[in-house]
N, CA, C and O atoms as CSV, one atom per row, in Angstrom:
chain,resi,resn,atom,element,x,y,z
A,1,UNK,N,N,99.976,-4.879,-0.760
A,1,UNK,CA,C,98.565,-5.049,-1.057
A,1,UNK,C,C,97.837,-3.761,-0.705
A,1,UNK,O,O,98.028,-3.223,0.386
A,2,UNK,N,N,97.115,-3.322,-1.493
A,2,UNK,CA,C,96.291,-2.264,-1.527
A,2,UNK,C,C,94.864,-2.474,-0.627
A,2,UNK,O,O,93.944,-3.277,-0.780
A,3,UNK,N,N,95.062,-1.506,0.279
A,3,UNK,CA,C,93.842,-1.452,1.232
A,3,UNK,C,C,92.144,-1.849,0.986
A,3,UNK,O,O,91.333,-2.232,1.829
A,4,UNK,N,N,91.951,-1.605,-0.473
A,4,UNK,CA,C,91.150,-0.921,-0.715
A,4,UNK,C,C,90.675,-2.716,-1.646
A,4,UNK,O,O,89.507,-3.105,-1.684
A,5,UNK,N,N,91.462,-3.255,-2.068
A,5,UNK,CA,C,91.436,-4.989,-2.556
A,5,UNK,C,C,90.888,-5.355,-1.497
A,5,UNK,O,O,89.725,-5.649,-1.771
A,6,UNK,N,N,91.248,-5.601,0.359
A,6,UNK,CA,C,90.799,-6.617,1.018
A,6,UNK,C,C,89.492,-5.300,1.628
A,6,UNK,O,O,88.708,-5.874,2.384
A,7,UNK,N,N,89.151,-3.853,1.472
A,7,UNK,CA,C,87.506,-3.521,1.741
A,7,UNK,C,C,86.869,-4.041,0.616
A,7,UNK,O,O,85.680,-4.320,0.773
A,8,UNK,N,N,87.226,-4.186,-0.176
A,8,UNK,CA,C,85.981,-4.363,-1.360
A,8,UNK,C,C,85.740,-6.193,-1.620
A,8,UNK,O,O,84.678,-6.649,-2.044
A,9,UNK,N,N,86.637,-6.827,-1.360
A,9,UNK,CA,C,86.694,-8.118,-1.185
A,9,UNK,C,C,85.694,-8.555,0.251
A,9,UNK,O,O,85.256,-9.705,0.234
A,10,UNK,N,N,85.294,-7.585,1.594
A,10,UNK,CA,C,84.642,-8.175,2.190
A,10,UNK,C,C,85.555,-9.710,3.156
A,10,UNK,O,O,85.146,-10.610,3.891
A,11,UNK,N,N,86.798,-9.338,2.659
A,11,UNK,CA,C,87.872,-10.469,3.373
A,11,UNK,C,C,88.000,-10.344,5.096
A,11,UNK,O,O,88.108,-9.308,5.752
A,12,UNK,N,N,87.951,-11.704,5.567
A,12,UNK,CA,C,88.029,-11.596,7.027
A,12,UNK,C,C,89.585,-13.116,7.177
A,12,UNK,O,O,89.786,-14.189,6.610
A,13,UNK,N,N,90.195,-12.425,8.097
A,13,UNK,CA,C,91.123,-13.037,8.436
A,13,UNK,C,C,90.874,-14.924,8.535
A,13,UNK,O,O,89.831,-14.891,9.188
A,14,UNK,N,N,91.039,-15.846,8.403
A,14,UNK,CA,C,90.651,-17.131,8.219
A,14,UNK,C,C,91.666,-17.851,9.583
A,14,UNK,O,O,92.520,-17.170,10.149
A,15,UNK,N,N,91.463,-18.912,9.855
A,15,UNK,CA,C,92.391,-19.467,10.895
A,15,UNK,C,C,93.138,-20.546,9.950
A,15,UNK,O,O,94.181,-20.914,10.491
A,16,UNK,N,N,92.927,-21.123,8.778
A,16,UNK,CA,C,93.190,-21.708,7.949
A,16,UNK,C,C,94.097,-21.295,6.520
A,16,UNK,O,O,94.327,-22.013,5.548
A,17,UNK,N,N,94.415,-20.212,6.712
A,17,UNK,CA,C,95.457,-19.628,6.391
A,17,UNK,C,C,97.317,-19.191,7.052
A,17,UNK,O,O,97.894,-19.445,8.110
A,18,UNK,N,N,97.477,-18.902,6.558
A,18,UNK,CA,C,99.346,-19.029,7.477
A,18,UNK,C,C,99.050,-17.309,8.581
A,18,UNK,O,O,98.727,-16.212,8.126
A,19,UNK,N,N,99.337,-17.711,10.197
A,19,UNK,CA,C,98.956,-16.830,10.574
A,19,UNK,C,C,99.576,-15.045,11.004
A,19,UNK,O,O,100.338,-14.930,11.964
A,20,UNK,N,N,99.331,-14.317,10.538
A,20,UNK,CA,C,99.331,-12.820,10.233
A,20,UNK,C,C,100.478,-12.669,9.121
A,20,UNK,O,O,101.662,-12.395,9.320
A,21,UNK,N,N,99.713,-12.961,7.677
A,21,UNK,CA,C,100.360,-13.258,6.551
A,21,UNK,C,C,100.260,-11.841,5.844
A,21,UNK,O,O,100.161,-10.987,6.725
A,22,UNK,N,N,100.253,-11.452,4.970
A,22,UNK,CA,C,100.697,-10.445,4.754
A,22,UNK,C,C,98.790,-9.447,4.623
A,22,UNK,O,O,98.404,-8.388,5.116
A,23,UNK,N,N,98.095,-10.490,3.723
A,23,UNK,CA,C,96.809,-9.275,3.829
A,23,UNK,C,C,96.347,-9.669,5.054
A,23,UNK,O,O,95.212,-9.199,5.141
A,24,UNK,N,N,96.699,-10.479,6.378
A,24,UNK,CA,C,96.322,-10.176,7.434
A,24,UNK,C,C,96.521,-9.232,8.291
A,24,UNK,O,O,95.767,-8.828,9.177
A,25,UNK,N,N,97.511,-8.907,8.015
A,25,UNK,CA,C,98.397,-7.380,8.896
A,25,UNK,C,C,97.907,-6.316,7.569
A,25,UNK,O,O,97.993,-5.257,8.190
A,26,UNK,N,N,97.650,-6.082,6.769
A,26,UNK,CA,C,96.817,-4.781,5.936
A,26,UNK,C,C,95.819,-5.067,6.361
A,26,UNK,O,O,95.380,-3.981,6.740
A,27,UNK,N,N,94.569,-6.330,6.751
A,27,UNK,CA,C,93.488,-6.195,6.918
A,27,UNK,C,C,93.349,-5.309,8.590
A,27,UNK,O,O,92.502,-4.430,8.749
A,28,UNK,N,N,94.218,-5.684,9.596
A,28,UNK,CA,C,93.920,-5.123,10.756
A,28,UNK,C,C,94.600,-3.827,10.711
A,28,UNK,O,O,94.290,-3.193,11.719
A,29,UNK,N,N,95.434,-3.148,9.926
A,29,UNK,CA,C,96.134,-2.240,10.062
A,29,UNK,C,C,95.649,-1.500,9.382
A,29,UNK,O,O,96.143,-0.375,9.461
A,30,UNK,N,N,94.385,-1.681,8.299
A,30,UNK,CA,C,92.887,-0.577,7.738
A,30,UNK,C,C,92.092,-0.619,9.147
A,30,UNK,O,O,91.602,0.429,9.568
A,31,UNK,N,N,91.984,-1.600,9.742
A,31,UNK,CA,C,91.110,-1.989,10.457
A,31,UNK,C,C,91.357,-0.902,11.754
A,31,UNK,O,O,90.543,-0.043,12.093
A,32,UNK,N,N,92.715,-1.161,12.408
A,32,UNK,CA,C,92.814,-0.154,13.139
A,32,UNK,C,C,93.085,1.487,12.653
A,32,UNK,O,O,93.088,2.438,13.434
A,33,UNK,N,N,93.262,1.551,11.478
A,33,UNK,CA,C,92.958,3.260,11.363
A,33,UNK,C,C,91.696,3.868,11.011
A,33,UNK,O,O,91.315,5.019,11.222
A,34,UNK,N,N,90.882,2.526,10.214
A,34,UNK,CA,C,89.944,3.552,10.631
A,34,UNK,C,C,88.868,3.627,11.838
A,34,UNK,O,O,87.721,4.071,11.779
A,35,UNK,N,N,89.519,3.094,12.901
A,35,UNK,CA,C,88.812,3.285,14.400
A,35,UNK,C,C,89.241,4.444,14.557
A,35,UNK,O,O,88.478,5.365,14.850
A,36,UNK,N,N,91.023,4.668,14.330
A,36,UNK,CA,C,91.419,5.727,14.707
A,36,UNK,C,C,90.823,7.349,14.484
A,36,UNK,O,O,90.638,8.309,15.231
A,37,UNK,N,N,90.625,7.055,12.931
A,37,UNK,CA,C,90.121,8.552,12.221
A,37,UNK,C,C,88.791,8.746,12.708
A,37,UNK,O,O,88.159,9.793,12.847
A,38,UNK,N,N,88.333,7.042,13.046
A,38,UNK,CA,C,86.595,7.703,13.475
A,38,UNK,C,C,86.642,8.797,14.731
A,38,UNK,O,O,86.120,9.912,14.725
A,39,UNK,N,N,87.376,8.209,15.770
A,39,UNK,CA,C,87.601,8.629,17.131
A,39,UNK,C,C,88.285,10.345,17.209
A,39,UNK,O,O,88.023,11.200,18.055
A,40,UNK,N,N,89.244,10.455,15.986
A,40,UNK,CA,C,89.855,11.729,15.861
A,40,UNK,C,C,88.419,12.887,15.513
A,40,UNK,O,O,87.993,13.864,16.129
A,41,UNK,N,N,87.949,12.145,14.124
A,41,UNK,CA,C,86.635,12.832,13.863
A,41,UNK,C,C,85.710,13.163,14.787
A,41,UNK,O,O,85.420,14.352,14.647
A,42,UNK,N,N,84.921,12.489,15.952
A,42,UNK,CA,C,84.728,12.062,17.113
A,42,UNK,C,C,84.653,13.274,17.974
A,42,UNK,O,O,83.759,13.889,18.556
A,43,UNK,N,N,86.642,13.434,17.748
A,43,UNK,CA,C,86.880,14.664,19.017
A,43,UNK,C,C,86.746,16.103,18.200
A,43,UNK,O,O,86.325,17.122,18.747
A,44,UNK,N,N,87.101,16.050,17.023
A,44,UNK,CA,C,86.893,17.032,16.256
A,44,UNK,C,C,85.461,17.635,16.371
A,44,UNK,O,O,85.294,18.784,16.780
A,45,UNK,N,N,84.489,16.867,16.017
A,45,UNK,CA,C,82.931,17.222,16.689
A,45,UNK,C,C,82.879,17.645,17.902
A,45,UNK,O,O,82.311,18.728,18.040
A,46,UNK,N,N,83.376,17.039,19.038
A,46,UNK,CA,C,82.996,17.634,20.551
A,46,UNK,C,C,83.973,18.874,20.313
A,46,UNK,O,O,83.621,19.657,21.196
A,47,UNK,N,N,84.749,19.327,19.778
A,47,UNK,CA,C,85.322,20.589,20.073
A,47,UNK,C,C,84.971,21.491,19.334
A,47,UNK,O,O,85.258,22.637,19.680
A,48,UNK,N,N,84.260,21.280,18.112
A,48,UNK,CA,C,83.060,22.058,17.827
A,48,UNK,C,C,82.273,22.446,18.502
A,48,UNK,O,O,81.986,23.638,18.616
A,49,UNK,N,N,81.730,21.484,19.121
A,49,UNK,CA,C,80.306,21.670,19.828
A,49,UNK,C,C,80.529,22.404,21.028
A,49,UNK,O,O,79.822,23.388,21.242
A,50,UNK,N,N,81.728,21.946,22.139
A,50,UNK,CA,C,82.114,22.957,22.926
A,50,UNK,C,C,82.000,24.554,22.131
A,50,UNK,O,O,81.108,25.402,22.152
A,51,UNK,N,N,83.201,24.511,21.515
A,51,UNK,CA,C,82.711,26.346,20.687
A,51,UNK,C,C,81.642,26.769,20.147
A,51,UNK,O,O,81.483,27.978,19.985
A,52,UNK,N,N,80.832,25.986,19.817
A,52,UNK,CA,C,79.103,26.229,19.567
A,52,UNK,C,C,78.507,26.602,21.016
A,52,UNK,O,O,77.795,27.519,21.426
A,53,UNK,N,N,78.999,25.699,21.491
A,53,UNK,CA,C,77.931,25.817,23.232
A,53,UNK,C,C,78.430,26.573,24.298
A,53,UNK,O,O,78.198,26.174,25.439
A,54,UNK,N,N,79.221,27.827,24.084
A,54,UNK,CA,C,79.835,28.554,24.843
A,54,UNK,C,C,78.533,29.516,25.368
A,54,UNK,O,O,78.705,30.211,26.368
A,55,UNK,N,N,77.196,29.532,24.646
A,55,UNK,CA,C,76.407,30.351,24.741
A,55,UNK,C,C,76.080,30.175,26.597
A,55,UNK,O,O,76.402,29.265,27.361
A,56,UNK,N,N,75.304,31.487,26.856
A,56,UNK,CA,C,74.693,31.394,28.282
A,56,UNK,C,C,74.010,31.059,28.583
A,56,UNK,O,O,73.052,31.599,28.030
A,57,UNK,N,N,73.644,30.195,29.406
A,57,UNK,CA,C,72.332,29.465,29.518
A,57,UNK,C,C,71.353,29.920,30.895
A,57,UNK,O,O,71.459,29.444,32.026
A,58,UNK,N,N,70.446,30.907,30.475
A,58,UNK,CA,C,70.029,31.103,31.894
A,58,UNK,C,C,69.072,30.795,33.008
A,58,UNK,O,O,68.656,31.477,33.944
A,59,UNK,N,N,68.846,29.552,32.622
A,59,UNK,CA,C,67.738,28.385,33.181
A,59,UNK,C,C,68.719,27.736,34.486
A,59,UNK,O,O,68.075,26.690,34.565
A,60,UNK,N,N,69.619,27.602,35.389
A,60,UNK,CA,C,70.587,27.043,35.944
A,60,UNK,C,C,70.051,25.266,35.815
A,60,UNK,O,O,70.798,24.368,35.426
A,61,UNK,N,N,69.090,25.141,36.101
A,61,UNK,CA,C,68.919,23.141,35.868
A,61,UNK,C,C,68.850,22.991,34.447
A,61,UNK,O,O,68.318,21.911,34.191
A,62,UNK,N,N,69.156,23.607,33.447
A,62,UNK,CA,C,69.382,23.811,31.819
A,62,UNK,C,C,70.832,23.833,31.742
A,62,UNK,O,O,71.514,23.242,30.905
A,63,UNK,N,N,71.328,24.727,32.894
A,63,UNK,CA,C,72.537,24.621,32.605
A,63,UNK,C,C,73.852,23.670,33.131
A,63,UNK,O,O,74.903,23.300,32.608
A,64,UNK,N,N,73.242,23.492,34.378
A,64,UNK,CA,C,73.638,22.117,34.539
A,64,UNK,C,C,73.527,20.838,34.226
A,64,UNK,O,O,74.287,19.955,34.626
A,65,UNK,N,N,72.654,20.703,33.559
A,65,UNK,CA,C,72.734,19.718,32.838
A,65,UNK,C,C,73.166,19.461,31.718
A,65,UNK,O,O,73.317,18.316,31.293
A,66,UNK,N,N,73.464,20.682,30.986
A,66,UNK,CA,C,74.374,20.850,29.891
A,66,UNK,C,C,75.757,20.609,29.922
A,66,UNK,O,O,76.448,20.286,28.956
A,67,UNK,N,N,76.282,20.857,31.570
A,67,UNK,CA,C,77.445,21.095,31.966
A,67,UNK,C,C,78.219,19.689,32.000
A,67,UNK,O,O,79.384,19.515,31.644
A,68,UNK,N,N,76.901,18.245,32.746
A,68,UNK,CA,C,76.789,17.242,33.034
A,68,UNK,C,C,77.319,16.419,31.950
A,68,UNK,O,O,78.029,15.420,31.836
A,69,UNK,N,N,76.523,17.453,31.003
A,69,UNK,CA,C,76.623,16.274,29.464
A,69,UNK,C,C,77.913,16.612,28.783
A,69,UNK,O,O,78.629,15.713,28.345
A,70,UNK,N,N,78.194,17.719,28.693
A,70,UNK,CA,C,80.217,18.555,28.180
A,70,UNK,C,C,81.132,17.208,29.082
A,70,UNK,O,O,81.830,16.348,28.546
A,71,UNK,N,N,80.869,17.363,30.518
A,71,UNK,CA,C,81.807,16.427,31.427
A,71,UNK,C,C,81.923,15.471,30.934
A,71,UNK,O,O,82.934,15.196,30.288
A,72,UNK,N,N,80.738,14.520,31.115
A,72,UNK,CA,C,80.620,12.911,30.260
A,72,UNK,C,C,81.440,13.018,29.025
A,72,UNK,O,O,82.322,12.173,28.869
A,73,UNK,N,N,81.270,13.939,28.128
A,73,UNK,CA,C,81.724,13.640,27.023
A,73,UNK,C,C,83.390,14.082,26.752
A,73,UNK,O,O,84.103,13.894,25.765
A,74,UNK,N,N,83.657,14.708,27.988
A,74,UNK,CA,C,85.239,14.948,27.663
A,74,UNK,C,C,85.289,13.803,28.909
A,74,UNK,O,O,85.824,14.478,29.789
A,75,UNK,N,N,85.131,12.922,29.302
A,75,UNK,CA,C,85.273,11.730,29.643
A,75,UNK,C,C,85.717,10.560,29.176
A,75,UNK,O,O,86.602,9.780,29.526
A,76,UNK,N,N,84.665,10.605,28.029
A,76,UNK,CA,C,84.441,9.904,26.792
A,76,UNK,C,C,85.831,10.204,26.260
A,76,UNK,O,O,86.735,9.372,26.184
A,77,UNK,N,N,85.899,11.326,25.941
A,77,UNK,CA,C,87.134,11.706,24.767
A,77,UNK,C,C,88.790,11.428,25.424
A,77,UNK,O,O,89.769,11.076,24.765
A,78,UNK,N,N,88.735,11.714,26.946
A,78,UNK,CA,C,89.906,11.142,27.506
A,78,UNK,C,C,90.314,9.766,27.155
A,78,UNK,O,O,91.398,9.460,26.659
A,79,UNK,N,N,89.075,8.739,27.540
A,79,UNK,CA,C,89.374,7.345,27.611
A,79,UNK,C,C,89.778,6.998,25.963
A,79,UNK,O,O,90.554,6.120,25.584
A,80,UNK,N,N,88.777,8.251,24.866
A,80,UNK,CA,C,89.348,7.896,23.551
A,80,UNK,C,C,90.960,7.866,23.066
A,80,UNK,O,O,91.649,7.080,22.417
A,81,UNK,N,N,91.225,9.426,23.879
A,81,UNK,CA,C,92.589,9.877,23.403
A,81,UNK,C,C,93.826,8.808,23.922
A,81,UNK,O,O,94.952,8.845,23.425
A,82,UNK,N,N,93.369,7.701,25.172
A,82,UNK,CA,C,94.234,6.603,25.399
A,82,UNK,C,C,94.014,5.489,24.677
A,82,UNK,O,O,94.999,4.754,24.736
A,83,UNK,N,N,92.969,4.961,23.890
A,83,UNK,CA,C,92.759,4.376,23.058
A,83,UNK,C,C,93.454,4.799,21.729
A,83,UNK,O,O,93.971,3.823,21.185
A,84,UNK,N,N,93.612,5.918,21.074
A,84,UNK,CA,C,94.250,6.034,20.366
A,84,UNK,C,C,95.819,5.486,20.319
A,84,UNK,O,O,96.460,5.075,19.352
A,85,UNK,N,N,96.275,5.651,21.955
A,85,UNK,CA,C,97.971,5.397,22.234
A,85,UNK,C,C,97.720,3.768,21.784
A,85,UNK,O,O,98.246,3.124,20.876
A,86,UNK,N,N,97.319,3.612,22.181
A,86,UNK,CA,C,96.823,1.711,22.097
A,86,UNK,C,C,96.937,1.227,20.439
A,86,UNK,O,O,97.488,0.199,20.044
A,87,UNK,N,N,96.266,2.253,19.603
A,87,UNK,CA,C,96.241,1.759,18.371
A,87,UNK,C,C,97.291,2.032,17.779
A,87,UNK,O,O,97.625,1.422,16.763
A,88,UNK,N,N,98.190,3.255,18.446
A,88,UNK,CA,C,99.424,3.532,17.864
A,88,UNK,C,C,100.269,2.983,18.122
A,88,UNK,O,O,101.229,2.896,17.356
A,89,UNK,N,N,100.239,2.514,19.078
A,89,UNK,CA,C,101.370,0.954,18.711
A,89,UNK,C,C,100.726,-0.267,18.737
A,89,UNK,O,O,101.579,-1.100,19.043
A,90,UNK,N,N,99.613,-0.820,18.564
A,90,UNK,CA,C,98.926,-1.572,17.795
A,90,UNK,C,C,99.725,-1.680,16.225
A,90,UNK,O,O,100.162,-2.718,15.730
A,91,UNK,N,N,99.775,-0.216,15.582
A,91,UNK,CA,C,99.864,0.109,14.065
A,91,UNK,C,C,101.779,0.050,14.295
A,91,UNK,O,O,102.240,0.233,13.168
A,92,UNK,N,N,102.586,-0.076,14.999
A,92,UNK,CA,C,103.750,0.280,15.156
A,92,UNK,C,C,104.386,-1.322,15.431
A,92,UNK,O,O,105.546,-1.642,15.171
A,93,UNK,N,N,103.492,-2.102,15.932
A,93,UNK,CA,C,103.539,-3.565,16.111
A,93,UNK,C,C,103.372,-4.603,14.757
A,93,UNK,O,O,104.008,-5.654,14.667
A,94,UNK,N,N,102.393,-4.117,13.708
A,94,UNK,CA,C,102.115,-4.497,12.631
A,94,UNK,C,C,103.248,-4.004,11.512
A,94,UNK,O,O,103.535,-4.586,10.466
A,95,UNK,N,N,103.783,-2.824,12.007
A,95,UNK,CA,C,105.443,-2.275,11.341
A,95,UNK,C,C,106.583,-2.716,11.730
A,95,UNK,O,O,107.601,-2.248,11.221
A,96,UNK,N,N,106.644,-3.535,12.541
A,96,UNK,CA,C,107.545,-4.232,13.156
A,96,UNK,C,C,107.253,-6.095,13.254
A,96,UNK,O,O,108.153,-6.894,13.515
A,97,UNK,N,N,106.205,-6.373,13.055
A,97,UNK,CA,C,105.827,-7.655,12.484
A,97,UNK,C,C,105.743,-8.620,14.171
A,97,UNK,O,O,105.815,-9.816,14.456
A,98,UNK,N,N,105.557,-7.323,14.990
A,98,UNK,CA,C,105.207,-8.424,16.211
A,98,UNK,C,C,103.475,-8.155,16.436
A,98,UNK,O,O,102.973,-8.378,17.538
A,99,UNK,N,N,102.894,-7.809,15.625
A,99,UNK,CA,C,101.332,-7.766,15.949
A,99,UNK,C,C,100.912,-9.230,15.831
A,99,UNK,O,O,101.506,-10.035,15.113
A,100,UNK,N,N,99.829,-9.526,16.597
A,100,UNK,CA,C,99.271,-10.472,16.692
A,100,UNK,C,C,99.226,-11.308,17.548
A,100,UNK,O,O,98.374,-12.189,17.663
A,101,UNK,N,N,100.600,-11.007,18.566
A,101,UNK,CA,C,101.154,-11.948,19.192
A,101,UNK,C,C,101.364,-11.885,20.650
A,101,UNK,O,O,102.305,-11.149,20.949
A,102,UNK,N,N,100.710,-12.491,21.732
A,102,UNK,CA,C,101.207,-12.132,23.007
A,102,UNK,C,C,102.581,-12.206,23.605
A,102,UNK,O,O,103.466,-13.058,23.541
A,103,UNK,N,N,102.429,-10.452,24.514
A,103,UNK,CA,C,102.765,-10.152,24.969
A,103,UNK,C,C,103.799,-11.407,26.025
A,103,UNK,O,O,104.989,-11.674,25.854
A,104,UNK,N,N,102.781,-12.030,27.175
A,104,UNK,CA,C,103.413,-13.081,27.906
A,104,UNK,C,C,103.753,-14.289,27.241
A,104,UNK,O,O,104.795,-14.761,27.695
A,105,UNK,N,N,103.200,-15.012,26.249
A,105,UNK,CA,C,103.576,-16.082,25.988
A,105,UNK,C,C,104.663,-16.007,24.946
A,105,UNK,O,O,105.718,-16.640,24.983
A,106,UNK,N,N,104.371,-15.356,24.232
A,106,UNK,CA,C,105.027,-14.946,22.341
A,106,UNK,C,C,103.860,-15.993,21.582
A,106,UNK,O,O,103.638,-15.828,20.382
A,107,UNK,N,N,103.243,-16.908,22.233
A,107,UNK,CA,C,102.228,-17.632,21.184
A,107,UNK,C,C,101.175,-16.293,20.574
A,107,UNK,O,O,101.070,-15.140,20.991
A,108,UNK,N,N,100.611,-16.861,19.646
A,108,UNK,CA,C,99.374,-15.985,18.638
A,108,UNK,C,C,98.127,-15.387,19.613
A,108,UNK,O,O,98.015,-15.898,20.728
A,109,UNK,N,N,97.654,-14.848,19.413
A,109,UNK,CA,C,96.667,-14.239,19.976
A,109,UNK,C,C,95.257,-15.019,18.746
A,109,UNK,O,O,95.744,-15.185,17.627
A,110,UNK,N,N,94.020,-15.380,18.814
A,110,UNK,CA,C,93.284,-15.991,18.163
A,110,UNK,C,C,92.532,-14.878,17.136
A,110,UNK,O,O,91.506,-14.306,17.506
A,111,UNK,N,N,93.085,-14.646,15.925
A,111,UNK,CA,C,92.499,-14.120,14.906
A,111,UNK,C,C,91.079,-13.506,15.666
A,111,UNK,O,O,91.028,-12.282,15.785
A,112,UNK,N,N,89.907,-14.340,16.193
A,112,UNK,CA,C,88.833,-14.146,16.857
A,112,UNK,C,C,88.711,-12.646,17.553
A,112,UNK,O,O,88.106,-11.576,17.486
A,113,UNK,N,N,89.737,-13.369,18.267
A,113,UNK,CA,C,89.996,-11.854,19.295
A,113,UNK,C,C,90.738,-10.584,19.092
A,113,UNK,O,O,90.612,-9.620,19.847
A,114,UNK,N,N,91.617,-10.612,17.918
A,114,UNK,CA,C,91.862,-9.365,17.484
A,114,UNK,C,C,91.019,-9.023,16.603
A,114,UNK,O,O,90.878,-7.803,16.513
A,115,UNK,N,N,90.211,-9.835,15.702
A,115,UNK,CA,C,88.727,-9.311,15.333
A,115,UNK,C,C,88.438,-8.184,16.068
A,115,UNK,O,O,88.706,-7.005,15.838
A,116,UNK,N,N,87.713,-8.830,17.208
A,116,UNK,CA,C,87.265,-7.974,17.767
A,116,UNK,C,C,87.821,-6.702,18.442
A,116,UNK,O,O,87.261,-5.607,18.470
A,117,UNK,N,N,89.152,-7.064,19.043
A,117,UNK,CA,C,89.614,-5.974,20.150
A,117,UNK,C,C,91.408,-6.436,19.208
A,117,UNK,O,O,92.109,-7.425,19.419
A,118,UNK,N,N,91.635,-5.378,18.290
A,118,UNK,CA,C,92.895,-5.366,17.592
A,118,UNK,C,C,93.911,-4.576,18.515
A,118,UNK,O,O,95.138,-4.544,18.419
A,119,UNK,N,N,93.158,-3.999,19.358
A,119,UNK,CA,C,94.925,-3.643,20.326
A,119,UNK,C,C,95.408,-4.601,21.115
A,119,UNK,O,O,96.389,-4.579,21.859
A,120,UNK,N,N,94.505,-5.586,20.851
A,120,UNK,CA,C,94.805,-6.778,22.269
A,120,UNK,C,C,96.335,-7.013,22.084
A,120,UNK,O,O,96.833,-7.028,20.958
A,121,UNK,N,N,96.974,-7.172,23.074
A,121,UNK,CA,C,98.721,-7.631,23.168
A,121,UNK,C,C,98.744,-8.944,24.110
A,121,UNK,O,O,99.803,-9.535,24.323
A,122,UNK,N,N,97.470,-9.380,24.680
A,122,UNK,CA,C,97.593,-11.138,25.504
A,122,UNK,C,C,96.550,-11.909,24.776
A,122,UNK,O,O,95.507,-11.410,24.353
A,123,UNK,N,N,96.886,-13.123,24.658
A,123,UNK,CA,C,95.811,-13.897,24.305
A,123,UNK,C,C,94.885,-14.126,25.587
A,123,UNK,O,O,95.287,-13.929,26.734
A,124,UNK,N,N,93.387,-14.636,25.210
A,124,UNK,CA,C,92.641,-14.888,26.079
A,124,UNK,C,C,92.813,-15.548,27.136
A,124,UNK,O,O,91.881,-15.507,27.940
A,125,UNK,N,N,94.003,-16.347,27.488
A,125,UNK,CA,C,94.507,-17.258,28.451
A,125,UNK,C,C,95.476,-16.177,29.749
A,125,UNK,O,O,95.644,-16.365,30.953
A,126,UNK,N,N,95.981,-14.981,28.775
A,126,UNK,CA,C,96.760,-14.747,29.720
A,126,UNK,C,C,96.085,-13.149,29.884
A,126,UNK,O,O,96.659,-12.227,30.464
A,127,UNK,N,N,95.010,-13.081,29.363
A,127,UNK,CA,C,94.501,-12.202,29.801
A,127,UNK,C,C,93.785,-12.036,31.127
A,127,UNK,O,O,93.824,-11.112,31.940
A,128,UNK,N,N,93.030,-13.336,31.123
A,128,UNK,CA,C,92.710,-14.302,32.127
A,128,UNK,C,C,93.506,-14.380,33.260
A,128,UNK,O,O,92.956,-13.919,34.260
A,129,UNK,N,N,94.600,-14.806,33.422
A,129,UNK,CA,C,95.282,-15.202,33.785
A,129,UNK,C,C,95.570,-13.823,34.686
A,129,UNK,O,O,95.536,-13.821,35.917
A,130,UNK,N,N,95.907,-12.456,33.729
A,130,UNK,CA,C,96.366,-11.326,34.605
A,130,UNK,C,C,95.047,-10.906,35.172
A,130,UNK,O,O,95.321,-10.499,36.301
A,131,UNK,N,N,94.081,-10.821,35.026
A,131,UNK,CA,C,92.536,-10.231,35.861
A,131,UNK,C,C,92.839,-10.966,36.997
A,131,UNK,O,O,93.313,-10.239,37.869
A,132,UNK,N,N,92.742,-12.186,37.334
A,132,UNK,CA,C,93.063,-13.468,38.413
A,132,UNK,C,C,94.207,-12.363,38.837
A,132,UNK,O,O,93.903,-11.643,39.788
A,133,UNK,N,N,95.093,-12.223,38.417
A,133,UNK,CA,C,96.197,-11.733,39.301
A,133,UNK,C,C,95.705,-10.458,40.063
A,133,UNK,O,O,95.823,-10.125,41.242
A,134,UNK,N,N,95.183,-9.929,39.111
A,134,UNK,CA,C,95.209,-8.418,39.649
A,134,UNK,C,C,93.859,-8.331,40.985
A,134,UNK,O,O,93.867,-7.872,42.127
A,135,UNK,N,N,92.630,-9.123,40.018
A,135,UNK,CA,C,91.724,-9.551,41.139
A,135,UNK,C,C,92.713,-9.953,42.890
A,135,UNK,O,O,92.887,-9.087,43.746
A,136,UNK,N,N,92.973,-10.725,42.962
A,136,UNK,CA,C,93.735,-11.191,44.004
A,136,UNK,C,C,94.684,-10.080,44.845
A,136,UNK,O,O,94.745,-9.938,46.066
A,137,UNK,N,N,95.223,-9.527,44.060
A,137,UNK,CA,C,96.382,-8.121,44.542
A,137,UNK,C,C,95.015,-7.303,45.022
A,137,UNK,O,O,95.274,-6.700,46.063
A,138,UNK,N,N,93.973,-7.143,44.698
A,138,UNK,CA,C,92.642,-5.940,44.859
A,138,UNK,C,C,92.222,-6.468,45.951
A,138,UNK,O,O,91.961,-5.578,46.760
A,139,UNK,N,N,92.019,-7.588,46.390
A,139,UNK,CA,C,91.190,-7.913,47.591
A,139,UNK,C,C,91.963,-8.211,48.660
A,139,UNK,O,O,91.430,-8.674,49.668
A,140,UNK,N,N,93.361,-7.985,48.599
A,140,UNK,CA,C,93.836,-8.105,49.660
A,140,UNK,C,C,93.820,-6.959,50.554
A,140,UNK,O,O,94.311,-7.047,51.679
């Protein structure tokens, strides 16, 4: 199925359909690249803008705060560049036909929630389930 059938169709995954059927795994697997290309594009801009903004700035509270805002944003771009690992086997999971599906249980993950967050690998139960854990390991 051609990518470009389920953008122009406006198609969203159904729960009433057979689950991660075939335009369901093309719908999340457009879905996750083009987060990806946005995020690549993204960094492509900040490394522009770094080589744009090499200039001297000789105000020092001008320039620190310029400095403030470069930091944040290669911040930003770190937490992106691990998000990317996420989608790449997100997209490597959907090539192998285990997307969709948690990690701990092997049950489905709820269409809902890879809506929203398509790298997810637990369903909401055992996502749950590991915060509780980890919460607990933290406060001891």
């Amino acid at each position: 199925m051609k990518a470009e059938t389920i953008l122009d169709t406006d198609y969203k995954p159904a729960d009433d359909e057979p689950f991660m059927n075939d335009r369901q795994m093309e719908y999340f697997r457009v879905k996750l690249q083009a987060w990806k290309d946005e995020i690549l594009r993204g960094s492509q801009n900040t490394i522009e803008q770094m080589q744009e903004g090499t200039r001297s700035i000789p105000d020092v509270a001008d320039r620190a705060s310029e400095e403030t805002d470069m930091a944040l944003e290669l911040r930003t771009r770190d937490r992106e560049r691990k998000v990317i690992s996420k989608i790449d086997s997100a997209l490597r999971r959907i090539e192998d036909g285990s997307f969709g599906y948690c990690d701990d249980t092997g049950n489905p993950i709820s269409l809902k929630r890879l809506d929203a967050r398509p790298i997810a690998t637990l369903s909401l139960e055992a996502q749950e389930r590991h915060e509780r854990k980890e919460k607990v390991h933290r406060d001891r």
